[in-house]
N, C-alpha and C positions, 0 to 999 in steps of 0.2 A: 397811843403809843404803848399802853402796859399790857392791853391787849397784843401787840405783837411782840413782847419780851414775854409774855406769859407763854403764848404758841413758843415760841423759842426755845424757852425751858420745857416744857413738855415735851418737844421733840428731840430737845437731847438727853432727856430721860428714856424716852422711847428708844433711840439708838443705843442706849447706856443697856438696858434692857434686853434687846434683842444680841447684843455682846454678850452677854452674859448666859443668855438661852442657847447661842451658837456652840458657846464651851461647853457649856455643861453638855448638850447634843453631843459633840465631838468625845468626852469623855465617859456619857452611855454608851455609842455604840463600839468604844474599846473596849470596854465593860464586857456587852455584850459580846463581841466576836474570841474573847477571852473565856466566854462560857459556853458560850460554842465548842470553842475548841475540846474545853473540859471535857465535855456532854460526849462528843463524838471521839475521844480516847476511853472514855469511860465502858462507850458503846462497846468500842472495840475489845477492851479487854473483858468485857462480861462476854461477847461471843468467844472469844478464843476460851474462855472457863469452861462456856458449855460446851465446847466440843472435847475440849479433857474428861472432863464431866461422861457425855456421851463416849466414849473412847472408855473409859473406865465402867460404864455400866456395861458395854459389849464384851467384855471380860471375868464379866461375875459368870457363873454357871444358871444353865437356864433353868435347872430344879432341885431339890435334894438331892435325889440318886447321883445328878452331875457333880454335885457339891459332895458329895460323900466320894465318889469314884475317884475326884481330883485332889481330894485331903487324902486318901490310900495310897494314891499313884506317887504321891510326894514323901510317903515314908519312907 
């Protein structure tokens, strides 16, 4: 008999266990889909930077001469 109250309690150890592994699962992959998220706005505003970025280097002048002709022209 102590033989099958010892299985007994093992297995609801086992189920106690597996409860507990289920949460904690459920609460990584909110975790996770919350750093996701992060990750992929993060993305986004570092591209939208560089194309400011790019957008503002198309603007500088392409040599001195240019860079001198356009500090003149704006006296």
């Amino acid at each position: 008999m102590s033989n099958l109250e010892d299985l007994a309690d093992r297995v609801d150890r086992l189920l106690l266990r597996h409860d507990e592994l289920k949460r904690t699962n459920t609460l990584l992959e909110q975790q996770l889909a919350t750093v996701l998220a992060e990750r992929d706005n993060l993305r986004s505003r570092l591209a939208a930077a560089r194309h400011r970025i790019d957008a503002l280097i198309e603007r500088l002048p392409a040599n001195e001469n240019d860079a001198a002709q356009a500090s003149g022209s704006d006296a």
